[in-house]
C-alpha positions in Angstrom: -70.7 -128.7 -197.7 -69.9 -125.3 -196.0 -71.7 -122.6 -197.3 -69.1 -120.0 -198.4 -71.0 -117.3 -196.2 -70.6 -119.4 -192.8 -66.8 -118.4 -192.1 -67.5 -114.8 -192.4 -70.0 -115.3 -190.0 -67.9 -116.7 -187.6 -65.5 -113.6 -188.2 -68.4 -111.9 -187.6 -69.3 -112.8 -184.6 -65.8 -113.5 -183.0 -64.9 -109.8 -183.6 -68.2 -108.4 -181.6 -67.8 -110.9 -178.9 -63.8 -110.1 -178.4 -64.6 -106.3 -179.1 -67.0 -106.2 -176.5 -64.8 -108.4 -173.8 -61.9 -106.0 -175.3 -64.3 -102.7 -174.6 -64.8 -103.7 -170.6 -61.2 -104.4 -169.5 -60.5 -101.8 -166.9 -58.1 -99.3 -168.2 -54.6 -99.3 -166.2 -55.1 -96.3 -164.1 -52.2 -94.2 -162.4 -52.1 -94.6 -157.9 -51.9 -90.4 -157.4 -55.3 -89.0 -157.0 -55.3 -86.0 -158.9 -58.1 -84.3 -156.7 -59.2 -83.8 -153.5 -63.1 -83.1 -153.8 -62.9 -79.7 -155.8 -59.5 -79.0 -155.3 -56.9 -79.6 -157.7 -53.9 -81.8 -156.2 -50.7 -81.6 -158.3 -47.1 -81.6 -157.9 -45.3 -81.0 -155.8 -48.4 -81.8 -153.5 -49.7 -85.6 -153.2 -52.2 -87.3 -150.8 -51.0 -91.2 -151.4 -48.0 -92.7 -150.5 -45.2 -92.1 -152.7 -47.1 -89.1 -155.0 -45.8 -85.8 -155.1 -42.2 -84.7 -153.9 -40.5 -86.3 -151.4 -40.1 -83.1 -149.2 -44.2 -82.2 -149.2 -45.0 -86.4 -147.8 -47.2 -86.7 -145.4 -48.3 -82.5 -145.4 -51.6 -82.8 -147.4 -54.3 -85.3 -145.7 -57.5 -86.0 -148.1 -61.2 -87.2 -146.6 -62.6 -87.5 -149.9 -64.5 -84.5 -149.2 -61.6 -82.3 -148.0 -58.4 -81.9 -147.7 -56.0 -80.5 -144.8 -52.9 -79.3 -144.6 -51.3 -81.4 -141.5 -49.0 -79.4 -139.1 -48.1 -80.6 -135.4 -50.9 -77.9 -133.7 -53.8 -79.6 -135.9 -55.2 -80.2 -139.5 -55.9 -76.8 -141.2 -58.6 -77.0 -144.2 -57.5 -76.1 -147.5 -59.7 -73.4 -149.6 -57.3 -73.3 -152.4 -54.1 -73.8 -154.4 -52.9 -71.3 -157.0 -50.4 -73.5 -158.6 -49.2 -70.4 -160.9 -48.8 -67.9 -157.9 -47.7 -71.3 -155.8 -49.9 -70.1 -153.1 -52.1 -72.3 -150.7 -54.4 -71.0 -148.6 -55.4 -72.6 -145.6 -58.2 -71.9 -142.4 -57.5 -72.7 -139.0 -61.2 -73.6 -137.6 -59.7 -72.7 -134.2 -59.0 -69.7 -134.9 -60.6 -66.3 -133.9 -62.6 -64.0 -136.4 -64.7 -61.2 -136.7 -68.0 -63.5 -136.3 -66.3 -65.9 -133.4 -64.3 -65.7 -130.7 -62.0 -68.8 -130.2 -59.5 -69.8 -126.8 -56.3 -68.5 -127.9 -54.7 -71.1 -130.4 -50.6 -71.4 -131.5 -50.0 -72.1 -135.1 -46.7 -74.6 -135.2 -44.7 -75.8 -138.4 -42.3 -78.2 -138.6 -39.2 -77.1 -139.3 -39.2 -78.4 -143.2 -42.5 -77.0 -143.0 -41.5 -73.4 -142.0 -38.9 -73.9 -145.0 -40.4 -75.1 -147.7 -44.2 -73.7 -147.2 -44.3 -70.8 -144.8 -46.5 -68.3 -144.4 -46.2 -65.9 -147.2 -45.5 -62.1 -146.6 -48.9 -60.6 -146.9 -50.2 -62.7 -144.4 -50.7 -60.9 -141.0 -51.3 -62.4 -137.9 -53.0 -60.1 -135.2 -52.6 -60.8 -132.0 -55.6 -59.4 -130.0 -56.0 -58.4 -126.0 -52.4 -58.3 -124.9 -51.1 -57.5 -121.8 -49.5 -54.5 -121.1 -46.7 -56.7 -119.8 -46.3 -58.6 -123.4 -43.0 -58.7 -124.5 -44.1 -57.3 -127.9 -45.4 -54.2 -125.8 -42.2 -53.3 -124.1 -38.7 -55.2 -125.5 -39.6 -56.6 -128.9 -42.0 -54.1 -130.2 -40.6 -53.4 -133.4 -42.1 -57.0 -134.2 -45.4 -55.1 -134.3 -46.0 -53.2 -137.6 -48.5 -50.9 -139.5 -51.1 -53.5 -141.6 -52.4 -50.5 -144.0 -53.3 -48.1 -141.2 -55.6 -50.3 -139.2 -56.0 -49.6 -135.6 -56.7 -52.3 -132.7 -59.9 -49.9 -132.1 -60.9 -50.4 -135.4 -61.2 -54.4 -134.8 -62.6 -53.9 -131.4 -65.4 -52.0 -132.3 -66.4 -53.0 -136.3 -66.0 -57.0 -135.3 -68.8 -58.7 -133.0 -66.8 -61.1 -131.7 -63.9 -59.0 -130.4 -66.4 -56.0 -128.6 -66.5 -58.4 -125.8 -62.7 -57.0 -124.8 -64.1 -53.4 -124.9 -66.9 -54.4 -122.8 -64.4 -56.0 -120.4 -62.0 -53.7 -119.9 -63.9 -50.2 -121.0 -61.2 -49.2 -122.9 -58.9 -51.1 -126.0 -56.6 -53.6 -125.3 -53.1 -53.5 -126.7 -52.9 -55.7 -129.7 -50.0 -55.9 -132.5 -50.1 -56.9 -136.0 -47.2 -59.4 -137.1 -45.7 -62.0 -139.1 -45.5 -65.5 -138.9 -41.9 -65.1 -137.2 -43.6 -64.0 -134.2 -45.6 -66.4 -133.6 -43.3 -69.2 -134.4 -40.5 -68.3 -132.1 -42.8 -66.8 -129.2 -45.9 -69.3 -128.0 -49.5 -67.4 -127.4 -48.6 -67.6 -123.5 -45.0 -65.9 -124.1 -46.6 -63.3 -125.9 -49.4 -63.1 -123.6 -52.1 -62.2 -125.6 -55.6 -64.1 -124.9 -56.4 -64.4 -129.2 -55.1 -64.4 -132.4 -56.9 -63.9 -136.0 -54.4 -64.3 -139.4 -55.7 -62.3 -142.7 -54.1 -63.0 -145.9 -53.8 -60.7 -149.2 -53.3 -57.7 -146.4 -51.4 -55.1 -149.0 -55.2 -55.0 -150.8 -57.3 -54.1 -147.3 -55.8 -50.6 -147.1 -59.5 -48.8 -146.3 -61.2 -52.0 -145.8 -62.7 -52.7 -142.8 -62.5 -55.7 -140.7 -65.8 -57.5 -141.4 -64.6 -57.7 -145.2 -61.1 -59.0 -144.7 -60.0 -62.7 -145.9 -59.5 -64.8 -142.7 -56.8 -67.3 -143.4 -53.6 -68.0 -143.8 -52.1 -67.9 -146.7 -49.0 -70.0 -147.7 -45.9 -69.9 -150.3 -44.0 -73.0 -151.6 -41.0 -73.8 -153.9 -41.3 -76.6 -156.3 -38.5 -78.8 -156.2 -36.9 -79.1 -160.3 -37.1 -82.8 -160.6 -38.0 -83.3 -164.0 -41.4 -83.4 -163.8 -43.2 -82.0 -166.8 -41.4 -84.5 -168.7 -42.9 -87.4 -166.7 -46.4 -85.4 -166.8 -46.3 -84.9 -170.2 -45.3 -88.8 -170.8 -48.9 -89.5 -168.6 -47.2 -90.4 -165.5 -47.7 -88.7 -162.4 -44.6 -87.1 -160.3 -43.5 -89.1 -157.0 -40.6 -91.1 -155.4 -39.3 -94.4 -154.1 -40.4 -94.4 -150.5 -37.4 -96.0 -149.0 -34.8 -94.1 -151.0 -37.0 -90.5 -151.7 -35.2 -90.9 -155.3 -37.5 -89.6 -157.9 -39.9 -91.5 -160.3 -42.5 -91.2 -163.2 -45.5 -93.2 -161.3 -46.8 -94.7 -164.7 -49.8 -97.1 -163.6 -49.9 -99.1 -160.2 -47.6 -101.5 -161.2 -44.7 -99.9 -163.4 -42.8 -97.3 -162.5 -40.0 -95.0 -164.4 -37.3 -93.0 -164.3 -38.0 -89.8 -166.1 -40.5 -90.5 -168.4 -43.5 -93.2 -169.1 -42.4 -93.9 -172.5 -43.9 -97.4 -173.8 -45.5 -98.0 -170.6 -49.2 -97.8 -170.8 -51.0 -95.4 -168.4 -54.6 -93.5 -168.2 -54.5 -90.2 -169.9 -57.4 -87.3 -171.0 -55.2 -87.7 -174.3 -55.6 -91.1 -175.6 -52.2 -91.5 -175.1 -50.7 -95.1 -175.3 -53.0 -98.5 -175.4 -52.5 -100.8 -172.0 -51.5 -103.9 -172.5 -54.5 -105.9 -172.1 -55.9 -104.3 -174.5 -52.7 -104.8 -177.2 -52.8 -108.7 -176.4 -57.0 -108.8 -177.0 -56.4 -107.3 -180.4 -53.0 -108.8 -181.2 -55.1 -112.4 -180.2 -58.2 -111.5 -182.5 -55.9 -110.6 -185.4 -54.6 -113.9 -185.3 -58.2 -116.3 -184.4 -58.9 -114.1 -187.4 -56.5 -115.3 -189.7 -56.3 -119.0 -188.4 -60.2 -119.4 -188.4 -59.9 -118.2 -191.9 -57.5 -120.1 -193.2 -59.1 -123.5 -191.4 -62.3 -122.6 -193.0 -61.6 -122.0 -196.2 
C-alpha cells in the first residue's frame, strides 16, 4: 500500500529538481552591447551590427577596453558621451599638445560624418608654425579668429612642447585659431603650417592658460526620431535591418520587432517579461504536478 505521504514527496522533490534546472537556463539576452568598458553606448550610437541608427553604422569601433570613433585619417579614442548635451568627445593620439609635439596630422570626416557629428562650435583648432606664405596669412585670413584673447606667444612660450619653434626661429611663428571648416576644406600642407592642437569647451578658457586647456575634440550629433523610447522602454534595444536600414526594436538575438518588444521576452534591469524557456519549464511542472497527483492518488 502507498503511504499517503509518498506522493507529496515526489511533488516535493520534482518541484526542487525542475526549479533548480528552471533557475540555470540562460536568460534570453539582447545582441547590442550597451557598453564599451566604462563608457555608456546608447542610441543613436551602436558597436554590433545592426545596433544603433542606421546613419551612425560602422562610426564607433569597441576593443572591449575602448572604444574609437572611426574616421578615414585614423581611430580617435573616445573620453566621453554626454547623451543629454549630445556631445562626444574624442582624442586624436597623433595630435600635438602642450606636453608633445607630434608630425603635423589632418583630421578627415566623411561627408555623413561632417553632417551628422561634426565638430561642435566651441571647439578650436590651432594651427601652429605657419608660414608666412599660408593662405590663412594673406587671402583667407578672416578664417583666423580671437579664441578668448590668446596669443600664438602665449602657446609658444607657456607649452614645452611648442618652445622648440621659438628656439628655431628666435622669434614667434604665425599661427591661427580656427574651426573645423578650415581644416576640412584646406589639408595641413595647403595651409602650410608644420602642427595642429584642437581644444574643446574654448568659451570657458578666457584667462586660462595653455597648460590647463582640454585637448580634444569635441563633437555634436542629432538623434534621428525613430521611435525609440518606445522600443527602449518595451526592453528592446534601438537598431535596423541591415539590408534595408528600416528601423527595428532588437528584442533578444533571435526576434525582432517593429516598434515595440511587446510579448516578446528580452533581458531587462526591470524584471520585465519571463523568456520563454522559462514559461514552458513552469507551464510543464504545473502539469507533472497535476498528473503525478492525480496517478498517485
Amino acid at each position: 500500500m502507498i503511504s499517503m505521504v509518498t506522493p507529496f514527496i515526489i511533488v516535493f522533490h520534482l518541484t526542487i529538481i525542475f526549479t533548480l534546472q528552471l533557475n540555470i537556463l540562460p536568460v534570453a539576452s539582447l545582441p547590442c552591447r550597451s557598453f564599451c568598458g566604462a563608457i555608456a553606448v546608447k542610441y543613436p550610437f551602436g558597436v554590433d551590427q545592426g545596433c544603433g541608427a542606421p546613419q551612425y553604422k560602422q562610426m564607433l569601433n569597441c576593443n572591449n577596453t575602448d572604444l574609437f570613433f572611426v574616421t578615414p585619417s585614423g581611430n580617435y579614442k573616445v573620453q566621453s558621451i554626454d547623451y543629454d548635451k549630445k556631445t562626444m568627445v574624442v582624442y586624436d593620439p597623433a595630435m600635438s599638445t602642450c606636453a608633445i609635439l607630434q608630425p603635423h596630422h589632418d583630421f578627415v570626416m566623411t561627408d555623413v560624418q561632417s553632417a551628422m557629428i561634426p565638430p561642435a562650435s566651441d571647439t578650436v583648432f590651432a594651427l601652429l608654425n605657419c608660414s608666412i606664405d599660408s593662405p590663412v596669412l594673406n587671402h583667407y585670413k578672416s578664417l583666423c579668429f580671437n579664441f578668448s584673447g590668446h596669443t600664438c606667444d602665449e602657446m609658444y612660450s607657456a607649452c614645452t612642447s611648442f618652445k622648440l619653434f621659438h628656439l628655431l626661429s628666435n622669434s614667434s611663428p604665425p599661427c591661427c585659431f580656427t574651426g573645423y571648416d578650415t581644416v576640412k576644406y584646406m589639408s595641413m600642407n595647403i595651409l602650410d603650417c608644420t602642427h595642429y592642437t584642437s581644444v574643446y569647451n574654448s568659451d570657458g578658457l578666457k584667462g586660462v592658460g595653455p597648460m590647463d586647456w582640454s585637448y580634444g575634440i569635441k563633437l555634436s550629433y542629432a538623434v534621428p526620431e525613430t521611435g525609440c523610447d518606445r522600443c527602449a522602454k518595451s526592453g528592446g534595444a534601438c537598431g535596423f535591418d541591415t539590408e534595408t536600414e528600416g528601423a527595428l526594436c532588437i528584442c533578444s538575438s533571435s526576434a525582432n520587432a517593429t516598434r515595440e518588444c511587446a510579448g516578446l521576452s528580452v533581458a531587462n534591469t526591470e524584471g520585465g517579461n519571463e523568456s520563454p524557456p522559462r514559461r514552458c519549464f513552469r507551464d510543464f511542472l504545473s502539469v507533472l504536478a497535476a498528473v503525478v497527483g492525480v496517478v498517485l492518488f
